[in-house]
C-alpha positions as CSV (number, residue, x, y, z in Angstrom):
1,X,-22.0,-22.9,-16.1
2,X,-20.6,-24.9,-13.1
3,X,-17.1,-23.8,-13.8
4,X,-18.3,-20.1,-14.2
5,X,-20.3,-20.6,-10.7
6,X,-17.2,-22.0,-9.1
7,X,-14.9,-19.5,-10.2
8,X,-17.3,-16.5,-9.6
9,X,-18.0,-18.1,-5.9
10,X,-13.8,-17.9,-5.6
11,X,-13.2,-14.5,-6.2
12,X,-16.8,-13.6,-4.2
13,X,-14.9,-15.9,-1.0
14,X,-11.8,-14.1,-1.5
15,X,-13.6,-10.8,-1.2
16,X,-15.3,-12.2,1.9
17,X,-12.2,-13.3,3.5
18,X,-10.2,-9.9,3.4
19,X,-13.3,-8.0,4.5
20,X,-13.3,-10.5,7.8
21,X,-9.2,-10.0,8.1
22,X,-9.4,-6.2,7.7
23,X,-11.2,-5.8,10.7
24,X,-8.3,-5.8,13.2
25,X,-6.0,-3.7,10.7
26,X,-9.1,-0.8,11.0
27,X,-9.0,-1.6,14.7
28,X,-5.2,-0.8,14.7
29,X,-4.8,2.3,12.8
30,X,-7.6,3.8,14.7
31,X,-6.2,3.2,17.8
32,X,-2.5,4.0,16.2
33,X,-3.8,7.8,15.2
34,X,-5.5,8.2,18.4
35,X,-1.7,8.3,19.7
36,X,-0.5,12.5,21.3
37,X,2.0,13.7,18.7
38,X,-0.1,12.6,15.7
39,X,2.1,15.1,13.3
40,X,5.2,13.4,13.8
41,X,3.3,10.0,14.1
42,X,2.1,10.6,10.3
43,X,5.4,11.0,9.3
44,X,6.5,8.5,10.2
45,X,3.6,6.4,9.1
46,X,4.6,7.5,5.6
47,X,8.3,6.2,6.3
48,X,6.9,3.0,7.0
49,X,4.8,2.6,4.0
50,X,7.8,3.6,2.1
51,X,9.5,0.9,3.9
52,X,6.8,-1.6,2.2
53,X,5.9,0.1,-1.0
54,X,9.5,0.3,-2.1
55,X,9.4,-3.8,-2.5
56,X,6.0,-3.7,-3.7
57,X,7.9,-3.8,-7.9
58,X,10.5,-5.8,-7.1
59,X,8.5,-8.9,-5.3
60,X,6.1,-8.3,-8.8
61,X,9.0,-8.4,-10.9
62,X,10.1,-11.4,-9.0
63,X,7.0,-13.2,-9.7
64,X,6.6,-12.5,-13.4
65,X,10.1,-14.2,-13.5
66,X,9.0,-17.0,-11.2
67,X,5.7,-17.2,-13.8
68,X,7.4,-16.7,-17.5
69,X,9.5,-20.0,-16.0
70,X,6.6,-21.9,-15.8
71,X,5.2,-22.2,-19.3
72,X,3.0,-25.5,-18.8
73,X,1.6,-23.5,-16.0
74,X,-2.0,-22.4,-16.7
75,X,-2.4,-20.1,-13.6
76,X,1.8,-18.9,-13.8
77,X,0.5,-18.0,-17.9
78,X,-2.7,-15.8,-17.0
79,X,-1.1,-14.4,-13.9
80,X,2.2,-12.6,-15.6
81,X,0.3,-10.3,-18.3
82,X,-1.4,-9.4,-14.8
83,X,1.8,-8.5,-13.0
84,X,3.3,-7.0,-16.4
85,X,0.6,-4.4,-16.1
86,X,0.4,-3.9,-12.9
87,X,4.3,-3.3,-12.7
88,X,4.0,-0.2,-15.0
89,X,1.0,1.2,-12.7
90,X,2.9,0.9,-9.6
91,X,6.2,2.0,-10.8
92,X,7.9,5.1,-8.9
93,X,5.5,5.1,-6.5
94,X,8.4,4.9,-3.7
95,X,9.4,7.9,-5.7
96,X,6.3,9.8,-4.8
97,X,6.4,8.8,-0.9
98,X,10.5,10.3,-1.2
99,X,9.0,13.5,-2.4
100,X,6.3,13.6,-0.1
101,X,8.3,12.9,2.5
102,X,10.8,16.1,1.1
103,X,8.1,18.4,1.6
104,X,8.0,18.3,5.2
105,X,11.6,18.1,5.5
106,X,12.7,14.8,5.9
107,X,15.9,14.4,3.4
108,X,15.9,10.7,1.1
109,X,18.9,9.5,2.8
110,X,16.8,9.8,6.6
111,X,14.8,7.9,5.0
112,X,16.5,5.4,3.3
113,X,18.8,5.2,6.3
114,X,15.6,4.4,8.5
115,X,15.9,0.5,9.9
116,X,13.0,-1.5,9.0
117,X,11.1,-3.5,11.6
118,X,11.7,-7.4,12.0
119,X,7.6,-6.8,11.1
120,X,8.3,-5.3,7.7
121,X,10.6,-7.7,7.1
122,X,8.3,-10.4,8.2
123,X,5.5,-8.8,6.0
124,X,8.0,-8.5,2.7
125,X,9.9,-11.6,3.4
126,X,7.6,-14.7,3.3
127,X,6.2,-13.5,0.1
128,X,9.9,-13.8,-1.5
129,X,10.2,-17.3,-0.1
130,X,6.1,-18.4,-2.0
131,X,7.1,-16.8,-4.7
132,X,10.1,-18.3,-5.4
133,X,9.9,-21.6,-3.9
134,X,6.4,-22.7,-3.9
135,X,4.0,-20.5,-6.1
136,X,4.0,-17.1,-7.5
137,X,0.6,-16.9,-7.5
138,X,0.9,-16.0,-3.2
139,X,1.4,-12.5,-4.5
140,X,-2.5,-12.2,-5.0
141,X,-3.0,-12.7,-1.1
142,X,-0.4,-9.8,0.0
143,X,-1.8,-7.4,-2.9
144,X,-5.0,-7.7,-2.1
145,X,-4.5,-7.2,1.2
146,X,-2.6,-3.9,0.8
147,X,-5.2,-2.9,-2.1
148,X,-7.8,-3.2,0.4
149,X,-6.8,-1.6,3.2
150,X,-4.8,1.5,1.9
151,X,-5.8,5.1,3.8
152,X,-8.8,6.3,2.2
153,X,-10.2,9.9,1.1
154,X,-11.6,10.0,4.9
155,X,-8.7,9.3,7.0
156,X,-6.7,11.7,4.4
157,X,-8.7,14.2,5.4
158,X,-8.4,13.8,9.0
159,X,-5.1,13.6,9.0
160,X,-4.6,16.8,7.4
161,X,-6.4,18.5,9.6
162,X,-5.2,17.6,12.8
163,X,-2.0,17.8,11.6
164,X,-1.8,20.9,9.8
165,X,0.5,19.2,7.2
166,X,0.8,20.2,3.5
167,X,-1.2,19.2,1.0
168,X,1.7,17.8,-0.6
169,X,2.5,15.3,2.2
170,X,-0.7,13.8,1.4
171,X,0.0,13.8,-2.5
172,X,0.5,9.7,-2.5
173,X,-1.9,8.9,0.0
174,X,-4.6,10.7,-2.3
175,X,-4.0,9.1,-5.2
176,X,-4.3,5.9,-3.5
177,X,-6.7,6.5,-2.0
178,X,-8.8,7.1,-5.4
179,X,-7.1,4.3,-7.2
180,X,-6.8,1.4,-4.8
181,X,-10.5,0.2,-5.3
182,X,-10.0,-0.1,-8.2
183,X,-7.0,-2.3,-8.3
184,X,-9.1,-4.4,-5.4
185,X,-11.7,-5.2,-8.1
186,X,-8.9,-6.1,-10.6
187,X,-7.3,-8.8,-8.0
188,X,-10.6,-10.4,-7.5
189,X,-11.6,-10.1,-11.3
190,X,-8.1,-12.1,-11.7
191,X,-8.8,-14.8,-9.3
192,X,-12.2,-15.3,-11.0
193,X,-10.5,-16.0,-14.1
194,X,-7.5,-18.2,-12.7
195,X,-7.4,-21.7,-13.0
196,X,-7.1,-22.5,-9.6
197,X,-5.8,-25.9,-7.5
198,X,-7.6,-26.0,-4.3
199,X,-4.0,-25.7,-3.1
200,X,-3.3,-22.6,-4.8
201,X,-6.6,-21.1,-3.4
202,X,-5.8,-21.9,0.4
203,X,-2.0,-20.3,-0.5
204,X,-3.6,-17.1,-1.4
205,X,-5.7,-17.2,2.0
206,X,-2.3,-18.0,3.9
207,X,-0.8,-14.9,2.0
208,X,-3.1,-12.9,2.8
209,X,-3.5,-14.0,6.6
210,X,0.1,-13.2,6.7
211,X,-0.1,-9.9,5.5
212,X,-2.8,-9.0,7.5
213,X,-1.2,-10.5,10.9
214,X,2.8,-9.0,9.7
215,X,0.4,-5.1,9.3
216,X,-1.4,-5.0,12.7
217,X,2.2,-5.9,14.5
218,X,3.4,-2.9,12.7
219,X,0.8,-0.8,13.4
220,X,0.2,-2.1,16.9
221,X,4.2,-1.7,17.7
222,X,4.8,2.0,16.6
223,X,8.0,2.1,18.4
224,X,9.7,-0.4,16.4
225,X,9.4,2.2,13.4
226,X,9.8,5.6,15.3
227,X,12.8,5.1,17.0
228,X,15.1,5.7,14.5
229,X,13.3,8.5,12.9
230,X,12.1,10.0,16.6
231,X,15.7,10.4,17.5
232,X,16.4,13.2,15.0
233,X,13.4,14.4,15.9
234,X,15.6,18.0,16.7
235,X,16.6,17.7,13.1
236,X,13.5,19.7,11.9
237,X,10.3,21.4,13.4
238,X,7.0,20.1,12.5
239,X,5.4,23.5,13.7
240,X,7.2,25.1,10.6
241,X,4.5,22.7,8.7
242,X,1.7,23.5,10.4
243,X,-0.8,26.3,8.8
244,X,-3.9,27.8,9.9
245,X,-7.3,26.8,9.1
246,X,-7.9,29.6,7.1
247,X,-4.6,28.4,4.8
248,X,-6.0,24.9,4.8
249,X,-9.5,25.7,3.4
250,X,-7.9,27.8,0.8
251,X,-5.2,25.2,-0.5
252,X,-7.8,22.5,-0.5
253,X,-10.4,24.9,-2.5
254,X,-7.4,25.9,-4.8
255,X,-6.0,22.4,-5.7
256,X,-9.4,20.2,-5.7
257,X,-9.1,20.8,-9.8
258,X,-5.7,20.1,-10.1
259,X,-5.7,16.9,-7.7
260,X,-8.7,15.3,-9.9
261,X,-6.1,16.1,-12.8
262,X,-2.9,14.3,-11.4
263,X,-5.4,11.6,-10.7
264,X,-6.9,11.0,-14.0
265,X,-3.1,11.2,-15.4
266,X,-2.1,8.4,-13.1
267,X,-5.0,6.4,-13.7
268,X,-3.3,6.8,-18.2
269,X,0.1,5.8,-16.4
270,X,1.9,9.2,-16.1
271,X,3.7,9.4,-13.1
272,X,2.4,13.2,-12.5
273,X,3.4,14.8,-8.8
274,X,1.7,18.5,-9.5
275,X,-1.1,19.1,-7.3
């Protein structure tokens, strides 16, 4: 009973811990979409979370190495069936943001070819350097962070109306937006279950510290992530996206069905983009 109270109070702190850290990323991307210009500022937003989502499946794929080569390692052994599954779910979803992206005009290779921040890099690049030289199971903090704090239904809905952009720029952010709790209560299920050194439990914290500090500079430091993108700015017109709120009411009434549909197929693990 003592173990089960011990490992139940972990995951319980944990969920304490990233409520307290959130705080200042919800601070940020309030003030961040209070900014003029919000239609060009939520595309680029979405180049940005490409920036981070596209290492999302390699850093997990670089962990389940990092775990398989630790066989005498009780948490490294419980953690990669974890990461195994969780790789599958996440897969293509970089896809999904390129397409998204499409939609409003903005071509794969503009965004590919789009610098990321010395903050994304940050963000990304201390969890290659736990996983791989200290402890694999650092990835916990960064997920859960993410998992916690990604746009919900709400802010979706905003967006798209003040923006008057498609429904299908905001194809990835639904989904996510339905499935994130979810993966939020898997993390913390995990930790219960982990064997966990003190040690390992204060590397998790750090992780997710990190994360949280490496997010609100991004968000806090738009330019850093707009410039390149805001320069081709005459490349396309973001009035050609725009629609009336008559148009808006009608898509959304139209494609409420076929959303719940594309998100009950990615919740069985098929990769569906028709909404």
């Amino acid at each position: 009973m003592a173990a089960s109270a011990t490992a139940i109070s972990r995951g319980a702190t944990l969920r304490t811990r990233v409520w307290l850290i959130s705080a200042p990323m919800a601070a940020a991307i309030q003030t961040l979409f209070r900014r003029p210009g919000l239609a060009q500022l939520a595309i680029s937003h979405l180049i940005l979370l490409h920036q981070i989502t596209r290492a999302s499946v390699p850093l997990m794929k670089e962990a389940l190495e990092a775990s398989r080569a630790r066989p005498d390692d009780d948490v490294c052994v419980a953690l990669a069936p974890y990461l195994e599954r969780h790789i599958r779910e996440e897969c293509l979803h970089d896809q999904w943001i390129l397409e998204d992206l499409e939609s409003v005009g903005i071509q794969r290779a503009q965004t590919l070819s789009a610098l990321p921040s010395q903050f994304v890099a940050a963000l990304v690049g201390a969890q290659y350097y736990w996983v791989l030289h200290h402890h694999p199971v650092a990835l916990i903090g960064y997920m859960i962070m993410l998992e916690a704090n990604a746009p919900t239904q709400r802010l979706v809905g905003h967006l798209k109306a003040e923006t008057g952009l498609p429904n299908s720029f905001f194809r990835t952010h639904l989904v996510h937006a339905e499935l994130d709790p979810d993966h939020q209560a898997e993390i913390l299920e995990l930790v219960d279950r982990l064997p966990l050194s003190p040690a390992q439990d204060r590397l998790i914290a750090v992780s997710a510290m990190h994360t949280a500090e490496c997010m609100v500079d991004c968000l806090a430091n738009p330019k850093s992530w707009m410039q390149t993108f805001a320069s081709r700015k005459s490349e396309f017109d973001y009035a050609r996206y725009r629609v009336t709120a008559s148009r808006l009411n009608e898509a959304r009434s139209g494609t409420v069905g076929r959303q719940s549909a594309s998100i009950r197929r990615a919740r069985r693990g098929f990769p569906s983009r028709e909404l």
